[in-house]
Structures are given as C-alpha cells and as structure tokens.
N, C-alpha and C positions, 0 to 999 in steps of 0.2 A: 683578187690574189692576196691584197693584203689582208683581209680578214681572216682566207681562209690560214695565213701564217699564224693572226693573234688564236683562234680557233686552236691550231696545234697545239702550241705551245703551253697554250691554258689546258687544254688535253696530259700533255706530259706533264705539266706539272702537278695536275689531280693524277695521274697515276704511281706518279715518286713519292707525292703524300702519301695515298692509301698504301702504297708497294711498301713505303718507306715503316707507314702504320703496321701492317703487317708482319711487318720483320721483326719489329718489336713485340709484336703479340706473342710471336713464334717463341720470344725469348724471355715472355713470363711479365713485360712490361706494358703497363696500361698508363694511361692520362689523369691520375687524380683532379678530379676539376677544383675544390675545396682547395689541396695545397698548392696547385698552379703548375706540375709537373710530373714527368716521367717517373713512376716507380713497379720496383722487382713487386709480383704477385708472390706470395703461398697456395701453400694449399690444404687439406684435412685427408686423411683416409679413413675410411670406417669398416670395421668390419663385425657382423653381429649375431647373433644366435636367439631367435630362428631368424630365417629368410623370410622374404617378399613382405618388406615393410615399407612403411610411408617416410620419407623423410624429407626435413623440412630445415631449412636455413636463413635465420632472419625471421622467420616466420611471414617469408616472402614466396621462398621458389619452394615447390614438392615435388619430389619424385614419386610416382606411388611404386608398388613392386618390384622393389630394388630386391634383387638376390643376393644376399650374406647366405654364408654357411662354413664356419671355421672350424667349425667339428666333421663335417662329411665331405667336403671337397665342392660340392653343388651345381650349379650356374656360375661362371665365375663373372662378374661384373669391373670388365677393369683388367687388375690384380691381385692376385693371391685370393681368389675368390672374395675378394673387397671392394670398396669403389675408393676411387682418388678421386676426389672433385678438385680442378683446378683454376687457377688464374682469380683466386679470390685475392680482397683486397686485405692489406697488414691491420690489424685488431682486432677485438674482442666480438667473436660472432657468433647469436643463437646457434645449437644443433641441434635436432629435436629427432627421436624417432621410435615412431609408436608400429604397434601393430592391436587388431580388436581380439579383444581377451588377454593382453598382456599388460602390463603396469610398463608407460612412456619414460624410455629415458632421455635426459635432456644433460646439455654440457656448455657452459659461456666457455667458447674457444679460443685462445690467444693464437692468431693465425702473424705469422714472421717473414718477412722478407725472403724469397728464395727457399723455403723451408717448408717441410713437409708436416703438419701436426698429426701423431698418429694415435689411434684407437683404435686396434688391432681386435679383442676378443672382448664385443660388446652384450653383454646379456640384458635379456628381458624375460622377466620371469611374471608366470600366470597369475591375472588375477585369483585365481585361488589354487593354490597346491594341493595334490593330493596324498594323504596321509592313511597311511591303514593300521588298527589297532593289533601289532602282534601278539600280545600278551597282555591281559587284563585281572590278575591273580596276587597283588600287592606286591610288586618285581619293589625289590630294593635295589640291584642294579644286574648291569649285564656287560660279557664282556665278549668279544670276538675271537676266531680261532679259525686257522684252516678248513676248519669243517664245520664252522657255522658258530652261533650263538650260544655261551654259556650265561643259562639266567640263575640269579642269587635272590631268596625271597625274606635272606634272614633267619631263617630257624636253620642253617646249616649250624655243625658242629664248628667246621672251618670257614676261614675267609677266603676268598678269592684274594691275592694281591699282583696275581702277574698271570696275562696270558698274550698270545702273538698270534697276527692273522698270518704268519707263515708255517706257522705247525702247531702241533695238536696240545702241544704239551700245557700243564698249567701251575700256576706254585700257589699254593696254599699257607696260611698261616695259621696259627694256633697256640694261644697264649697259656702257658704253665705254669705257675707259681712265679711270673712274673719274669717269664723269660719266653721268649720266640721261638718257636718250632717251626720249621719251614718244611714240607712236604711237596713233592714233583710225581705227578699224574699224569697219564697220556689219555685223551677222551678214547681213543680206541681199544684200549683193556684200563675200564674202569674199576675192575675190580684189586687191582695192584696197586702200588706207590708206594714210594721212597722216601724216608726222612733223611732229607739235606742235612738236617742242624749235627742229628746223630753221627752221619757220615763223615759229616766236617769235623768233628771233637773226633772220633776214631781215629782218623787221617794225621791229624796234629799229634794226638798222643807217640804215634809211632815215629815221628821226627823231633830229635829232640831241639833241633833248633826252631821251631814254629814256635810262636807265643802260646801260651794255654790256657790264657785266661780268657781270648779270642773270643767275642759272641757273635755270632751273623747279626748286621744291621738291616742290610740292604742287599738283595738277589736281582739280578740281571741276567738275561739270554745273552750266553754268545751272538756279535753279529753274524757267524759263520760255520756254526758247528750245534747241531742238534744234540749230540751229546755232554756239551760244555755248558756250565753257568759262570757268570762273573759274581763273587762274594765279598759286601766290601765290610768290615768290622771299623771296631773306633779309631785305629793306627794301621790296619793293612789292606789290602787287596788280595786276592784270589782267583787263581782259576781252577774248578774242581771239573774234572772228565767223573760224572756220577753214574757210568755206567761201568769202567772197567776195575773200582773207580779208581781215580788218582788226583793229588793236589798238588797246585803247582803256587808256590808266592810269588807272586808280580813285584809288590811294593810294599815297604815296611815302613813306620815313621816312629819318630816321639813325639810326633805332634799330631793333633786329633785331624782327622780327615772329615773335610764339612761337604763336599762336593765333588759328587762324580757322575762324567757323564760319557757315553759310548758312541764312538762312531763310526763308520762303517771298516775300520782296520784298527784301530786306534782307541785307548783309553785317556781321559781326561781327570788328572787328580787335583782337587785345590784343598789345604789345610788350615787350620786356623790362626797359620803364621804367614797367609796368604801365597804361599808357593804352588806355582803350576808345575805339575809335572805330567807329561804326557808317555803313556807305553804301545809300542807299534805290537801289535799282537802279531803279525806275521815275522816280521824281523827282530821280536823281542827284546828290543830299542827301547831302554828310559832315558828319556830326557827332560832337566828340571829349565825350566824355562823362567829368568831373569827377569823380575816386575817387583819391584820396590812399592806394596804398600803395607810394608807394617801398621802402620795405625789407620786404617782401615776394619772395619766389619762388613762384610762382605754379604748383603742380604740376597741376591738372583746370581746367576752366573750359567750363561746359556751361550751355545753356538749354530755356528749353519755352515757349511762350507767349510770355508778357512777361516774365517772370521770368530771371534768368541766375547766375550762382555762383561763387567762386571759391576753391578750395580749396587754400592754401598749405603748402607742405613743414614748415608749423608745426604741423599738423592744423587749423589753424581756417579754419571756415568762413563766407564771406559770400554773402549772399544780396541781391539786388538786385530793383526791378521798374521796367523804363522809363516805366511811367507815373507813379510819383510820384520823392521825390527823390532826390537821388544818395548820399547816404545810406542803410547796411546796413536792410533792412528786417529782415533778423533775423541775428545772430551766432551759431557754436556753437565750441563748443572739443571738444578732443579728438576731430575725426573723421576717418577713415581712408580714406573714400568716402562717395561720394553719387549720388541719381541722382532726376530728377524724373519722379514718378507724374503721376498724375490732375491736374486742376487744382488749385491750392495744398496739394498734398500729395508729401513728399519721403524717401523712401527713403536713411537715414542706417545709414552703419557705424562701433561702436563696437567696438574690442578684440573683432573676430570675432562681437558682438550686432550687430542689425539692430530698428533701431526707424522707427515712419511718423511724422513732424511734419504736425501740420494747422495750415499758416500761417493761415489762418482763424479759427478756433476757439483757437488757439494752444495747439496740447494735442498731448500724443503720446503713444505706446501702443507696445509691444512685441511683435514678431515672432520666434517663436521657431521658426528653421528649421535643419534640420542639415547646416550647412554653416560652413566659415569665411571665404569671400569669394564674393563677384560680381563676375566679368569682364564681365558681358554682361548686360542686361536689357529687353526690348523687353513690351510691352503684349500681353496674348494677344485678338485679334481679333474676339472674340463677349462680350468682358464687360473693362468698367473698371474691378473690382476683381478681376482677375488678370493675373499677369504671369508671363513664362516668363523663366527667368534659366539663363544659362554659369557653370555652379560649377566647383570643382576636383572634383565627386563626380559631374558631369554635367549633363542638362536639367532642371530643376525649373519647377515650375508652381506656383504658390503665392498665397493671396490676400491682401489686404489690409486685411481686417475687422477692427476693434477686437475684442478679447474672447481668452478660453481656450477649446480650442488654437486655434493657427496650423492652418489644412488647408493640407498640401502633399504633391504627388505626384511622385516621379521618376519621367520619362517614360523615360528612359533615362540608362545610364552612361556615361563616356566620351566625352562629346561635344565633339568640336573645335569646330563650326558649325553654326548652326540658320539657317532664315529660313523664316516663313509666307507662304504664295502664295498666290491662288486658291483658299482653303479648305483648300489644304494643307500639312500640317508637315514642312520637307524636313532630314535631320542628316548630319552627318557625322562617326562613327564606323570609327576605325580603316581608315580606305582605305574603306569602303564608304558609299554612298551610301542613306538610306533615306528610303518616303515614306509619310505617315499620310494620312488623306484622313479629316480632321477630324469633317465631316458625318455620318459611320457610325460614328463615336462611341458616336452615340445614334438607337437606332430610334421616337421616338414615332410 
C-alpha cells in the first residue's frame, strides 16, 4: 500500500513536469541547457521562387521539397504559401536553400525572442539565364513604346530623346545652328510630325506676356493626358496641348530652374536659389515650399512617394517628407549617391560601400556587392526586395535583405541599357540588342 502511494505520486509528479514542460512549449519556451534557463523561442518564415526546394538550417536539419511559390499561389506550406519554422532558439542561424539548376541562396539569421524573422519573396535564379539576340545590326540604342521597340543605329537624321511604354508617341531632337528643335511623332502615322520648338515660339509670340527669349530645354509627357507635354526653359515651365494647340504657363522665375521632376499629379521645381516649388496639375496649386539652403549646390535631387532628397556637391544629404515639416527628416554626411527603394528605405553610397537606411525603424545594415558605383537602378518586377542596377561591371540583380551575404547575380556584362517590359528583360550590349523572357526563368 505504501509503495503503491510513493508509486503515485512519483507518477504525478512526472506528469506536472512533462504537462508542466509542455505548456511551455505551447508558449514558445524551451530549456536553454548552456544559459541554465527558460527562454521565449523565434522563429523565420520563408518564402521563395521557385518551389520544391531543399532547405537547410544550421546545416543540421533538411527539408527536401518544401513548396514556396509567391508569384502563383501553389502548395501552400504553412502560410501565405511559405513555411514558418518555429520554436527556434534566439541567435545567429545558418539558412540555406538550394534547388539543382539554380544558384543557393544562403542568409546568417538573427532569430529574436518571441519574433518572427521574415523573408517573404526569396529568388533563386538559374544557373544560366537565357538570352536571345534581338537585334545584331550595330543598335546604338533602343527605346520602348506601347507598341514595342523603337531601335536607333545612329545614321538617323534625329535623335531619339523621349519615348513612354504607355503610348506611341515619341520626341525627337535635332540640333540647328546651335539651338534645339524638338519634334513629336506617333509610330502609328509615321509619315507626319509636329515641331514642338516652332509651336512653342508661335504660341509665345501671340501673348504678349510670355517671355520670348524662352528656348525649350527639357520636354516631358504629361503624367495624364496624351495630348499634353510639360516644357521647362531656363526660368519657366509650361504646359503645351500640341494638338489644339494651346500653351498654358505653369511657373515663371528670375532665377534659373536646375531641377525638375514629375509625378503622378504633381510637378516638382528646384532653382538655383534652391527653392522648391511644387504644382498640382489637377488643382492648379503652386506651392513654394520653405527649405533654407542658400549656400548649398545642389548636385541629385530625387523622390518616391512623399519623400524627396537633396544631395549637395558637399556629399551631405537631406532628406524630406511633404507631409510633415519642412524640416530635414533625416540628414547624412559623406554620401556619394543615393537612391530610393521600397517604402522608407534608401539605398546610400559611401566611398564605393552601399548600405540600406530604414527610415522607419531608423537603422541600417550593409550591402555588400562587387561593384564600385550605380548608374542606374530600377526595382525588379516580381519582388520589392530586388533590384536590377547599371554598374560599371554590368546588370546586377541583387536584394535587399538585412543579414550575411548580400545575394547577388550578374545577369550580364557590359551593359549600356536595360528596361523590363511585358515580363521581359530587354539590354543593350555592345551594338546588340538582347531579350530574356523572364517567365522561363522558372519552370514550376
């Protein structure tokens, strides 16, 4: 009788352990044996393109044919068609994950108490891309258009200097005795076209308050009206309807206009007394926007969103957001370039390093690509943590992930010009013209 009492009770109490062990499982906490105590787990999520990959953690456990697929919906593994792996321990942990025929990517994780580490849209790109040569006939360059490809081989009489993948339309230049003629073409009646520069000088003459000494510098697409361009000269702005036609003055200055740029409602004007002045093109709204930097030279000046920048010949950088005040939201020194990512995150170059600021979080992390500048960098089309950038070693593709290494792929060398279309990647390489067809990337 007595035994079978100690018997019990040794019973329940192995059950309150384990019961007891388990309820903390349930709640994300495990036994560190090394620190001698209870702590919160994290975890990673992954999610990758293509699907049924190996994955590997520590270079311990493997999953083989785990289903990602964040471009087609797929298997889903988990969530969001991703996998959560949970109840890992807080630190720095291998993540490895391959597939055969693809180039492995790999990430040292910083996994956090209670916290989720995410990797949302992970690419793996083939060992070898496929490239087709569109044009082999000594292309000087080429430009894109609603209806396809406009190629330049150089013996044209005019230049190409503006054309848009949302309509046909294209603007031409053509230098005169030392002055700018600007001509507008539609590829659908090739046989016609309009000279701008002419239009524009008629138009002023018949108002006697227009300036007349005016020369077009700079031609822009309305963002919203196929009939309309934006015209900016050395002191004004313009909007010319060159079909009916008519000319309309936006903005006038005595001071030279160094910087203008468009967006999707809105014009952005900076002068070389450094004033912003901003015009709502639907509401016909100017407004000069308060930023004190007289002595300042103003070398970049770029936006995204709300956000916009201004990078002086001093290397320092300011950063702005028109919804709150006019005042720098964030300052940096010593920068070389810059360029804006994803939302609140900006792509800084220091002495040939490349680091990402998270104005949000207000933190930043290091990018380590081999390269020593970016000419060029546009967002790559199927995921907002990669970008394709114009180095001086060629196209690079590369992401934007916190952690060790950077994954990055040269897609090619020697690239003069890229632009993504239609699911496809068109370059320009040495007089020739080539074209990837993005989709056959990957066969899931």
């Amino acid at each position: 009788m007595k035994e079978s009492k100690i018997v019990f009770i040794f019973l329940t109490l192995i059950f309150l352990i384990i019961g007891s062990y388990l309820v903390l499982l349930t709640q994300g906490l495990v036994f560190d044996w090394k620190k001698g105590k209870f702590i919160k787990t994290g975890g990673i999520f992954l999610n990758s393109k293509p699907g049924d990959v190996i994955l590997k953690i520590d270079q311990k456990s493997e999953f083989k044919n785990i289903k990602f697929n964040f471009l087609n919906g797929g298997i889903l593994s988990n969530i969001n068609g991703g996998v959560l792996i949970e109840k890992i321990l807080p630190g720095i942990h291998l993540v490895e994950i391959s597939k055969e025929g693809f180039q492995e990517w790999s990430k040292k994780v910083e996994v956090k108490e209670g916290l989720v580490t995410e990797f949302p849209e992970i690419i793996l790109l083939p060992k070898e891309i496929p490239f087709e040569i569109k044009e082999n006939n000594h292309l000087e360059d080429f430009f894109l258009t609603a209806k396809g490809i406009i190629k330049e081989t150089g013996q044209e009489k005019e230049k190409i200097v503006l054309t848009n993948q949302k309509n046909t339309l294209i603007i031409t230049q053509k230098n005169n005795q030392n002055k700018k003629n600007y001509f507008i073409s539609d590829i659908n009646e090739t046989s016609s076209f309009l000279n701008i520069s002419e239009i524009f000088q008629q138009l002023k003459q018949k108002d006697s308050n227009l300036k007349e000494k005016d020369e077009i510098e700079e031609i822009f697409f309305h963002p919203f009206s196929d009939s309309k361009l934006i015209l900016k000269t050395q002191k004004a702005v313009y909007e010319l309807d060159f079909k009916k036609p008519k000319l309309k003055p936006i903005f006038s200055s005595e001071n030279e206009i160094t910087h203008l740029l468009i967006k999707e409602n809105e014009i952005l004007i900076l002068d070389n007394k450094n004033n912003l002045i901003s015009y709502h093109l639907i509401f016909q709204i100017l407004d000069q926007k308060s930023i004190n930097f007289e002595n300042l030279e103003i070398k970049k000046f770029a936006e995204k969103d709300s956000l916009f920048g201004f990078l002086s010949t001093k290397k320092d950088l300011f950063i702005f957001d028109f919804n709150q005040s006019h005042q720098p939201l964030k300052t940096f020194k010593n920068i070389e370039n810059f360029f804006f990512l994803a939302k609140n995150l900006i792509l800084l170059q220091k002495s040939q390093k490349f680091e990402v600021f998270d104005l949000k979080r207000n933190k930043s992390w290091q990018l380590k690509l081999p390269i020593k500048e970016i000419k060029e960098i546009e967002n790559f089309f199927i995921s907002n943590y990669y970008f394709l950038a114009l180095t001086e070693k060629g196209l690079l593709l590369f992401e934007i992930y916190e952690g060790e290494p950077t994954n990055w792929y040269l897609l090619k060398e020697k690239v003069k010009k890229f632009y993504q279309h239609q699911n496809s990647l068109y370059l320009l390489k040495e007089n020739q013209l080539f074209e990837s067809k993005i989709k056959n990337w990957w066969q899931d």
